[in-house]
C-alpha positions as CSV (number, residue, x, y, z in Angstrom):
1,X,39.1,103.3,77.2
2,X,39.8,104.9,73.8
3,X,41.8,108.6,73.7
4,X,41.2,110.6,71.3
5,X,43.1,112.5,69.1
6,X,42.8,115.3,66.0
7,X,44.1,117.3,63.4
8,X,43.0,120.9,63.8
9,X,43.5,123.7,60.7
10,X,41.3,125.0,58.1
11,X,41.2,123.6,55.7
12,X,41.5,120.1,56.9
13,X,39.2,117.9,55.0
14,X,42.2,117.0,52.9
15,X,44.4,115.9,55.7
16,X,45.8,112.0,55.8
17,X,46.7,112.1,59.4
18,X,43.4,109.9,60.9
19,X,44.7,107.3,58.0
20,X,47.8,107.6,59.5
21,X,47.5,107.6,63.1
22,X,44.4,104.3,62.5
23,X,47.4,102.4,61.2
24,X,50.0,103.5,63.9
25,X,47.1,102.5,66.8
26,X,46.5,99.2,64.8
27,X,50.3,98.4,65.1
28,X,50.8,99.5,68.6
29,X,47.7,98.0,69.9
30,X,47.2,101.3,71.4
31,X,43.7,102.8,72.2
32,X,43.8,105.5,69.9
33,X,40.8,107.2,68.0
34,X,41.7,110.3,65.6
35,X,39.7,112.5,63.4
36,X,39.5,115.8,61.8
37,X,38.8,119.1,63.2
38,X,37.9,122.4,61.4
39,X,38.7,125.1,63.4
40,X,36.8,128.6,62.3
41,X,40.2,131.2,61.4
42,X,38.9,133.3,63.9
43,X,38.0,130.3,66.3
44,X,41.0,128.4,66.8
45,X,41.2,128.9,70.8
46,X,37.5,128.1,71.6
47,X,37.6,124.7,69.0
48,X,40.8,123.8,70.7
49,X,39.6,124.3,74.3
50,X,36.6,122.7,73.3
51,X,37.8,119.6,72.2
52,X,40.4,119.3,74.8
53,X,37.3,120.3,77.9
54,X,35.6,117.1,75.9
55,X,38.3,114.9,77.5
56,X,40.8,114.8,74.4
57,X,44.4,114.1,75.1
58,X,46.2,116.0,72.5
59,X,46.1,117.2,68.6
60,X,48.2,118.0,66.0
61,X,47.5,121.5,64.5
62,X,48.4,122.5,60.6
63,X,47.9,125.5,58.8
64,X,46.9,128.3,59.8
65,X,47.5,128.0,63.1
66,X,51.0,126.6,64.3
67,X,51.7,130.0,65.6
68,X,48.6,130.2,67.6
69,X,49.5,126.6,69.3
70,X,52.4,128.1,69.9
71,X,51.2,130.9,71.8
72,X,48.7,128.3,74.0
73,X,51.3,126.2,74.7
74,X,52.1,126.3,78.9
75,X,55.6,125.1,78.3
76,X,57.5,123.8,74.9
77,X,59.7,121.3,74.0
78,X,62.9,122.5,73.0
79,X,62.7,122.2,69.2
80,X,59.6,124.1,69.7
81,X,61.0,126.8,71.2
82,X,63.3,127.3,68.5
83,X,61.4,127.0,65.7
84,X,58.6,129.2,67.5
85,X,55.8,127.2,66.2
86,X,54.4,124.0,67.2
87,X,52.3,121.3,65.3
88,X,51.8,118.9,68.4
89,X,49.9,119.6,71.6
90,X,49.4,117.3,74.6
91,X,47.0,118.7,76.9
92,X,48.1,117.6,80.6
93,X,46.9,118.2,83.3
94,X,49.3,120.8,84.4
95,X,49.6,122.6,81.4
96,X,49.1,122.0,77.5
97,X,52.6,121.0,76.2
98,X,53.7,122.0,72.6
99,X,56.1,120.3,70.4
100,X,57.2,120.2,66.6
101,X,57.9,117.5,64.9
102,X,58.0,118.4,61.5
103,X,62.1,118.9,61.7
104,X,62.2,115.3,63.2
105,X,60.0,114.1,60.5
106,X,62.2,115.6,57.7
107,X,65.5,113.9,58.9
108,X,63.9,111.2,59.4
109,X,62.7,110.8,56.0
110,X,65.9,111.5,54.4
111,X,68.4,109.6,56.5
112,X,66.2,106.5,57.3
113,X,63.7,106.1,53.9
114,X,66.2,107.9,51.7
115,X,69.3,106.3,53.1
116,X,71.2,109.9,53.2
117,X,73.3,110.1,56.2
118,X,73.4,114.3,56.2
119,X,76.6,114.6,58.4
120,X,79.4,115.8,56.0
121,X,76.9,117.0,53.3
122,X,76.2,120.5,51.4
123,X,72.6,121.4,52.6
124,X,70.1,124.1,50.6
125,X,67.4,125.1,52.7
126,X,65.2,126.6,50.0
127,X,62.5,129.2,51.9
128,X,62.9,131.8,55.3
129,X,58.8,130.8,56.6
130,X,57.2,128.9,59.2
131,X,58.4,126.0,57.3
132,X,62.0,126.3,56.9
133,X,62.5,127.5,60.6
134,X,60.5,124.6,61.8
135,X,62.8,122.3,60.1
136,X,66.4,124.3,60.4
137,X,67.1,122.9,64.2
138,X,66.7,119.4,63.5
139,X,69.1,119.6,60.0
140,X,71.7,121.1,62.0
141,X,71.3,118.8,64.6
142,X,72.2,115.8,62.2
143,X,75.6,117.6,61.5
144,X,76.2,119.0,57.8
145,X,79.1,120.1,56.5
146,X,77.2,123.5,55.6
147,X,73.7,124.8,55.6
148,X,72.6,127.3,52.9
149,X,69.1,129.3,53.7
150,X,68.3,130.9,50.9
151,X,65.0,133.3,50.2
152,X,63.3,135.9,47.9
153,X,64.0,138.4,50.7
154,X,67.6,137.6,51.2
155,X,67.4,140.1,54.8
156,X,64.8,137.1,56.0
157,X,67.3,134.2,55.7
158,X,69.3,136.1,57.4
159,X,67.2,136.5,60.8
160,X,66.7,132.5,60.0
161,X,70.1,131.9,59.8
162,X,71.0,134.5,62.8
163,X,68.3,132.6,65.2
164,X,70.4,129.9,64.9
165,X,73.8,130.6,64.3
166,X,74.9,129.3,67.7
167,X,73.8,126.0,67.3
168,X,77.4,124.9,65.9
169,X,77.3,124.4,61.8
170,X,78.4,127.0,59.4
171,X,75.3,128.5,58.1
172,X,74.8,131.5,55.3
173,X,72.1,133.3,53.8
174,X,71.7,134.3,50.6
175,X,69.1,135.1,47.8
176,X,67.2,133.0,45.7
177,X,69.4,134.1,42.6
178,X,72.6,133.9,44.6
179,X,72.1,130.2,46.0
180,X,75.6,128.2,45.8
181,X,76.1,125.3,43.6
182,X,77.0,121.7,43.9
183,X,74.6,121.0,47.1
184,X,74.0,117.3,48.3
185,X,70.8,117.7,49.1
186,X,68.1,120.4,48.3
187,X,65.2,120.6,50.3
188,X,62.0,123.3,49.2
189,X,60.3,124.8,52.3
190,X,58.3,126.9,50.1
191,X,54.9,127.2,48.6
192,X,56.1,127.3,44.8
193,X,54.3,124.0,44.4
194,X,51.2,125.6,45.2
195,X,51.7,127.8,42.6
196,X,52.5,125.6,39.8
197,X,55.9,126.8,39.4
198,X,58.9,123.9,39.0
199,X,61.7,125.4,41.5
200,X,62.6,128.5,43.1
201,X,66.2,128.3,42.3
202,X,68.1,127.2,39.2
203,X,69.3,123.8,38.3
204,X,72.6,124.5,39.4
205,X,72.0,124.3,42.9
206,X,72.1,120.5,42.1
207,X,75.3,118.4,42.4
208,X,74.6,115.2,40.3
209,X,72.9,112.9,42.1
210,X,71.7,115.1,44.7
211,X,68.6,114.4,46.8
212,X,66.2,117.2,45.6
213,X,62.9,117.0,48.0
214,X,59.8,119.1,48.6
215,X,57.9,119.5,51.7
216,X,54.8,119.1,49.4
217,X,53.5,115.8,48.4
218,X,51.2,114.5,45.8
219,X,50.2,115.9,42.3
220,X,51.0,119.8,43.8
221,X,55.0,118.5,44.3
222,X,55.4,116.9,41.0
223,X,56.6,120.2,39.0
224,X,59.1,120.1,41.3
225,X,60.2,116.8,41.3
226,X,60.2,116.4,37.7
227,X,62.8,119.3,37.6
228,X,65.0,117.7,39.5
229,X,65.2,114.5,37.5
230,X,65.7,116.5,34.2
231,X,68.7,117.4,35.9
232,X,70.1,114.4,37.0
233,X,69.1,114.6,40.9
234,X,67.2,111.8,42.8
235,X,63.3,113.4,43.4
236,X,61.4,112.9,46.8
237,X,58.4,114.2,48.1
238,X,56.8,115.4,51.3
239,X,55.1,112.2,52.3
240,X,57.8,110.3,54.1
241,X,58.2,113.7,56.1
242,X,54.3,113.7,56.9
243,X,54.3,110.1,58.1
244,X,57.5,110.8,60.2
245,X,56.6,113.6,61.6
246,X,53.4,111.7,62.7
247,X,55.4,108.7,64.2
248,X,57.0,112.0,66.4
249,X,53.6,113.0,67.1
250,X,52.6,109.5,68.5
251,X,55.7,109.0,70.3
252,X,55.3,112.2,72.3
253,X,51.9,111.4,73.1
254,X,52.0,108.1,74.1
255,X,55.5,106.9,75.0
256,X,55.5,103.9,71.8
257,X,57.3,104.7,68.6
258,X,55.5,103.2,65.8
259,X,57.4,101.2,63.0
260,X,56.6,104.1,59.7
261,X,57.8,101.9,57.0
262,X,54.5,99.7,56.6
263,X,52.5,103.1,57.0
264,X,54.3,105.0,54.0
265,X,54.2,102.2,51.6
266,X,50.4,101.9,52.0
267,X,49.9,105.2,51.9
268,X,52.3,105.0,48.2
269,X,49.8,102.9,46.8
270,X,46.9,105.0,47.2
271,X,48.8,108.0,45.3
C-alpha cells in the first residue's frame, strides 16, 4: 500500500519537493507517493484536515503557513518548539506531531556538501524572521565560536538572540549597518533576493574565503551569490538546504534516512 504525502502552501505550484521526495522513495524502496497541495490562505485547517481524514500520513507545509502547523500540532519536536514554527507534520493516530527541519537541513548542507565543520567558526546570521529562528537552534547546536544575528530592526535580533541565549554559545545582536567583520561563514535568512537587491549587509562582513550562502535558490539567489564572489568569498545557494531538509522530513516520517547526494546533483543539472 502506497502512503501518501504533500507539500501544502500557497503558492506551491513552484515547489520541487514531489521531485524530491519520488527520488528519496525510489532509493529507499519505500511506498511513498507525494504531490502538491494548494491550501486557500484562509483555508489552511480544513485542506489540511482534509487531506489527512483522506488517509494521508503526513506533509510538509511552506509559506504561509508554518505558524499555523505550528499551532495544529498536538505535541512538537524539540527544535520545533524553539523555533515556534514547523514545516513537517506527521499525522498519528494520537495526535498530529510537528517538527522543523529546515535548521537540520542548513547544517547539513554546509558541513556535509560544503565541507565546513562550523565548530570554532565566526557565524552571521543575516535576518530576525521565521527563517532565521527556524535555523538559529540547529547552528548553535553544531558549536561556533560566535553567532552574530543581525536585522533592520536591531530590537528584533535581540528577542532572537534572547530566546536562545541559554543554549550555551555566545550570541549578539546587532543592526544590519553595525554587523562585525571577518565572519567564516554568512548565511542570509532574508527575503532581499526577492527583491532583487545583492546583500543586506556590506562586503565586509566577509573574511576571505568565507562561505557566503542564501536560503534562496535558483535565478532569485544569484544577486547574492554573485556579491559574494566579487569579494572573494565561496557562493552557495538554498538548494542543498531544501534537499536536506527534505531527507529530515523523510526520516521523521518513515524511520530510513535517504542518501541526498545523488538527489542534489540531479536536481543541479536541471538549474
Amino acid at each position: 500500500m502506497t502512503d501518501r504525502y504533500a507539500v501544502v502552501g500557497n503558492p506551491v505550484e513552484h515547489s520541487r519537493s514531489p521531485a524530491i521526495h519520488a527520488m528519496f522513495a525510489e532509493q529507499t524502496g519505500q511506498p511513498v507517493a507525494y504531490e502538491r497541495l494548494l491550501a486557500p490562505l484562509d483555508g489552511f485547517e480544513a485542506a489540511l484536515r482534509a487531506f489527512a481524514a483522506a488517509g494521508a500520513k503526513g506533509c510538509n507545509i511552506t509559506v504561509p503557513f508554518k505558524f499555523e502547523a505550528f499551532a495544529l500540532a498536538a505535541r512538537r519536536t524539540d527544535r520545533a518548539q524553539l523555533g515556534g514554527a514547523v514545516n513537517t507534520l506527521r499525522f498519528d493516530a494520537d495526535g498530529w506531531v510537528g517538527d522543523n527541519t529546515d535548521g537540520a537541513g542548513l547544517v547539513n548542507d554546509i558541513q556535509r556538501n560544503a565541507a565546513r565543520p562550523l565548530a570554532g567558526l565566526q557565524v552571521l546570521l543575516v535576518g530576525a524572521g521565521g527563517a532565521a529562528a527556524g535555523v538559529l537552534g540547529s547552528l548553535i547546536a553544531a558549536a561556533p565560536a560566535r553567532i552574530t544575528v543581525v536585522n533592520r530592526s536591531a530590537d528584533k535580533a535581540q528577542a532572537l538572540v534572547d530566546s536562545h541565549r541559554q543554549l550555551g554559545v555566545p550570541l549578539q545582536a546587532a543592526t544590519l549597518t553595525d554587523a562585525p567583520a571577518a565572519q567564516d561563514v554568512v548565511i542570509n535568512a532574508t527575503s532581499s533576493s526577492l527583491a532583487g537587491a545583492a546583500s543586506p549587509v556590506a562586503e565586509h562582513v566577509l573574511k576571505p574565503g568565507a562561505l557566503a550562502l542564501d536560503m534562496m535558490y535558483g535565478p532569485k539567489a544569484q544577486p547574492f551569490l554573485d556579491w559574494a564572489a566579487a569579494h572573494g568569498a565561496e557562493p552557495r545557494d538554498g538548494l542543498g538546504m531544501l534537499v536536506e531538509q527534505a531527507a529530515e522530513a523523510f526520516f521523521f516520517w518513515r524511520g530510513v534516512r535517504p542518501d541526498t547526494r545523488p538527489v542534489l546533483r540531479a536536481l543541479r543539472a536541471t538549474l
